[in-house]
C-alpha positions as a Markdown table, in Angstrom:
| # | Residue | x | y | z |
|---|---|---|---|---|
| 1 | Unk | 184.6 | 57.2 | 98.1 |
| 2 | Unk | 182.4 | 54.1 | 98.8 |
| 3 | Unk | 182.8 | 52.4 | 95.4 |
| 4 | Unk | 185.5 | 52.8 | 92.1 |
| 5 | Unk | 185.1 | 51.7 | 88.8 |
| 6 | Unk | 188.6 | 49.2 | 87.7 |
| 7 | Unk | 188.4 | 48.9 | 84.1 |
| 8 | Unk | 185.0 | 47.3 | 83.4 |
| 9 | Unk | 184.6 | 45.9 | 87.4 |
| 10 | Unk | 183.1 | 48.0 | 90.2 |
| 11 | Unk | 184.2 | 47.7 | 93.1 |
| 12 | Unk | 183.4 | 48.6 | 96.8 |
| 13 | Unk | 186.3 | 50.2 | 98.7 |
| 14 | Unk | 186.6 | 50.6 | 102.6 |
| 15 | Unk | 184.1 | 48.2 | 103.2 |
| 16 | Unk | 183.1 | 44.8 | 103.5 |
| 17 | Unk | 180.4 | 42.5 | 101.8 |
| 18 | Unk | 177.9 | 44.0 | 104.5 |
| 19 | Unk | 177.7 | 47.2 | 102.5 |
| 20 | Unk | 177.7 | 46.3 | 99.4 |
| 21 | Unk | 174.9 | 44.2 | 100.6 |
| 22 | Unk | 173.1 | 46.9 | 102.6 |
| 23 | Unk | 173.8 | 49.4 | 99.1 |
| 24 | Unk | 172.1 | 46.6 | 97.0 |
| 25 | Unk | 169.1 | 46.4 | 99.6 |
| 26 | Unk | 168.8 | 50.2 | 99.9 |
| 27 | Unk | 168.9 | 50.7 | 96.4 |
| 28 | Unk | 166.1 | 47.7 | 95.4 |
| 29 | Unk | 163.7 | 49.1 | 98.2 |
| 30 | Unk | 163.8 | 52.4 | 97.1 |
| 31 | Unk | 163.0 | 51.2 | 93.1 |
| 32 | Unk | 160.0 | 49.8 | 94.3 |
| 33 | Unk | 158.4 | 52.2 | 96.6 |
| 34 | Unk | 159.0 | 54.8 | 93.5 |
| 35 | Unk | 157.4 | 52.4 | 91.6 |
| 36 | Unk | 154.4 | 52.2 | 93.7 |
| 37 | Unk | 154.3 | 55.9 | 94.3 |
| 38 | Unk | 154.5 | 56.2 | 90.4 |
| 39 | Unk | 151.3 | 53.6 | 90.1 |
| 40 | Unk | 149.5 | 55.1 | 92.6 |
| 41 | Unk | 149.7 | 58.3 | 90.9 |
| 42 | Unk | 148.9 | 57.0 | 87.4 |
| 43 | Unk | 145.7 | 55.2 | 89.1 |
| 44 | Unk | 144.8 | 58.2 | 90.8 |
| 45 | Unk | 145.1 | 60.5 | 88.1 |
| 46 | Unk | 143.3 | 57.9 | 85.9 |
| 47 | Unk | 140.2 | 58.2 | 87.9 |
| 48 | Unk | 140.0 | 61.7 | 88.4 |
| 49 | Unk | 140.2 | 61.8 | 83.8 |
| 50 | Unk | 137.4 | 58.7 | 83.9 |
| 51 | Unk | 135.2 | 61.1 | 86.7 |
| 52 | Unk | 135.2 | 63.6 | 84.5 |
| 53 | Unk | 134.5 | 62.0 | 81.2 |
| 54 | Unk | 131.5 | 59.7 | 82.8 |
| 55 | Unk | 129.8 | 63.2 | 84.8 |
| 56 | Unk | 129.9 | 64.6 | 81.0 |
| 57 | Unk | 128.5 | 61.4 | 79.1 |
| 58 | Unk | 126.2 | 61.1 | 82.3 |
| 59 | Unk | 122.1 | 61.5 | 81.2 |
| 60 | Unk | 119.2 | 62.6 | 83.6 |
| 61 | Unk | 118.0 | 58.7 | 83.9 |
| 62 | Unk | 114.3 | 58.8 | 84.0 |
| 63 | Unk | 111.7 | 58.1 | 86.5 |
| 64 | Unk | 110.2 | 54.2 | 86.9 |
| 65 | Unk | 106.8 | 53.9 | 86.3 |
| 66 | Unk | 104.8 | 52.6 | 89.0 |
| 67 | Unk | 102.4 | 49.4 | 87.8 |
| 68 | Unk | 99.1 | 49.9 | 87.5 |
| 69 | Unk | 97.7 | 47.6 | 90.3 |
| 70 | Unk | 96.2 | 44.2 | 89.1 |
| 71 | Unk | 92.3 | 43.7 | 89.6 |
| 72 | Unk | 91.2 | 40.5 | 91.7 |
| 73 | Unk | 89.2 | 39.4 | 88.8 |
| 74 | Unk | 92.5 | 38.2 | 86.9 |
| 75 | Unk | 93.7 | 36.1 | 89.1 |
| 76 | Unk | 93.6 | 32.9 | 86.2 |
| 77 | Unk | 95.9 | 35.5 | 84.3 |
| 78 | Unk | 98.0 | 35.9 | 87.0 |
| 79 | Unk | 98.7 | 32.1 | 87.4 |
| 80 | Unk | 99.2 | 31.4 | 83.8 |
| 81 | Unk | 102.0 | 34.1 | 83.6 |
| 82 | Unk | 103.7 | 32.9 | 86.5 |
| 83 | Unk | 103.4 | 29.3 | 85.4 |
| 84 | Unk | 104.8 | 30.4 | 82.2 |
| 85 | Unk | 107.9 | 32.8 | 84.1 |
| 86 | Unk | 108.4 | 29.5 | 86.7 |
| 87 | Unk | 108.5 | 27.1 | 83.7 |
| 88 | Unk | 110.7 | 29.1 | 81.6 |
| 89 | Unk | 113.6 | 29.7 | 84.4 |
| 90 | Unk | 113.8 | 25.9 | 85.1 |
| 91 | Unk | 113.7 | 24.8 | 81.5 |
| 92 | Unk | 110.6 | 23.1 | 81.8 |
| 93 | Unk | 107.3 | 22.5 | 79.8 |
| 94 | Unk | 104.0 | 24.8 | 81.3 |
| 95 | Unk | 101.8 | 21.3 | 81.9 |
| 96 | Unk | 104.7 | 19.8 | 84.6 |
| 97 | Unk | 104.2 | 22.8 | 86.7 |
| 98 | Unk | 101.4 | 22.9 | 89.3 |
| 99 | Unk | 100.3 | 26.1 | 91.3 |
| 100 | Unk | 98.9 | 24.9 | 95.0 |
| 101 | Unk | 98.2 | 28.3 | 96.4 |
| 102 | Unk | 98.5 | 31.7 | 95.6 |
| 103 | Unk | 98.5 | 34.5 | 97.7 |
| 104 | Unk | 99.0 | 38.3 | 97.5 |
| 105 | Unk | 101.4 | 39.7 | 99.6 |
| 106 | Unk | 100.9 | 43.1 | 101.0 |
């Protein structure tokens, strides 16, 4: 028998500190790899549950329109409404923005 139980003490028999060590290491290596293996499972079977609730919820998504393409007469529109886009992402008034060139790109 490898270990007794005296009264309310356990104790090791036939061996030295070395295996009670080697018990103690043993025993804490093999709680955690069953903890892992019992996480891994959980996250596992967790995402095959979430798969099959989201393909369920999941909708047809539709199609993006394409833009209409813009005429070269409107090219005063075009600048205003980028002016306006430019000015409004750096927090800026319209007037302290100026345009130099604008070119479309194929």
């Amino acid at each position: 028998m490898l270990f007794a139980q005296e009264g309310a003490k356990l104790t090791f028999e036939g061996g030295s500190a070395a295996v009670s060590t080697l018990i103690t290491f043993l025993l804490g290596i093999g709680i955690v790899f069953v903890g892992l293996i019992a996480l891994i499972l959980i996250v596992k079977l967790r995402g095959a549950i979430m798969s099959k609730v989201n393909a369920k919820k999941a909708a047809p998504v539709p199609e993006p329109q394409k833009a209409e393409p813009v005429q070269e007469g409107d090219r005063g529109e075009i600048i205003a409404a980028v002016s306006a886009a430019i000015a409004t992402v750096m927090g800026e008034n319209v007037g302290g923005i100026r345009i130099v060139s604008f070119k479309k790109v194929d």
